[in-house]
KETOR-161957 format. One line per 10 residues: number of its first residue (from 1); for each residue x, y, z of C-alpha. Coordinates in steps of 0.05 Angstrom, whole numbers, plus 32768, in hexadecimal, padded with zeros to 4 digits. Layout:
BEGIN
NUM	X/Y/Z ~ ...;
This chain:
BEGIN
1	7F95/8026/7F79 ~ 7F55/804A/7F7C ~ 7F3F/805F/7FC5 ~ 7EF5/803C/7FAA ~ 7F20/7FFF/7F93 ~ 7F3F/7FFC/7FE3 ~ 7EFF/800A/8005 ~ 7EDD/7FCE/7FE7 ~ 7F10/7F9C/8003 ~ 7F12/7F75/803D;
11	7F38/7F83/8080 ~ 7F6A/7F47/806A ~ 7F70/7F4D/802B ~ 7F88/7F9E/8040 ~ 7FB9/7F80/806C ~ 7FD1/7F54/8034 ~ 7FD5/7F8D/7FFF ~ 7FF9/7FB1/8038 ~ 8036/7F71/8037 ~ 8034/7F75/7FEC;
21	803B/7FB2/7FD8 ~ 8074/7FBF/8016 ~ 8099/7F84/7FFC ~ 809E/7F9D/7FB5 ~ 80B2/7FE3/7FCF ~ 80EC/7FC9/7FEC ~ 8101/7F96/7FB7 ~ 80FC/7FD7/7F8A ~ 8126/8009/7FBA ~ 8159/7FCC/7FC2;
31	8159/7FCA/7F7A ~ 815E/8013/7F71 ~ 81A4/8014/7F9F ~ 81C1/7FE9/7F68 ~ 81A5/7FFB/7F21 ~ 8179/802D/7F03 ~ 8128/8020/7F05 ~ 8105/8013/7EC3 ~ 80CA/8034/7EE6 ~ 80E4/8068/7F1E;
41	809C/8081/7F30 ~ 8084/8043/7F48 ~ 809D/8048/7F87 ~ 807B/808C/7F8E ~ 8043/8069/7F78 ~ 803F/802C/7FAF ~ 8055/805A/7FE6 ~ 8010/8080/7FD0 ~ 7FEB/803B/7FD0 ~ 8009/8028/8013;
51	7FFB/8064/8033 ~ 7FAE/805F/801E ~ 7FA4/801B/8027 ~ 7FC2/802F/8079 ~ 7F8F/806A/8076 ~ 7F56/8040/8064 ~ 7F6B/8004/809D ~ 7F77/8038/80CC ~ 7F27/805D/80BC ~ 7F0E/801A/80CB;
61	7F39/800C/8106 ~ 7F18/8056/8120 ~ 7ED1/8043/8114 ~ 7ED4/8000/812E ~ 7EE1/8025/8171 ~ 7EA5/8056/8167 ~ 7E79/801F/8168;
């Protein structure tokens, strides 16, 4: 995900994104114990989205307090 693409959602629909993307992160690391990956990097790549997706909640969370 784009850091545009996560700035133009919705509070709740980052918390949702948030769920999804953990849940599939640990179906694939559960996965991983057992069997090889077809596509290895993709848990590089939703750790990445997670931890934007948390940066952009947590800039909002910060300027709601400015206020």
């Amino acid at each position: 995900m784009k850091s545009e693409e996560i700035r133009g959602l919705a509070d709740d629909e980052l918390v949702s994104r948030i769920a999804e993307l953990e849940e599939e992160r640990f179906r694939l690391r559960f996965r991983s114990g057992t069997e090889a990956l077809e596509e290895p990097l993709r848990l590089r790549s939703i750790r990445r989205d997670i931890a934007r997706l948390k940066t952009v909640q947590r800039e909002r969370q910060l300027a709601g307090r400015g206020r």
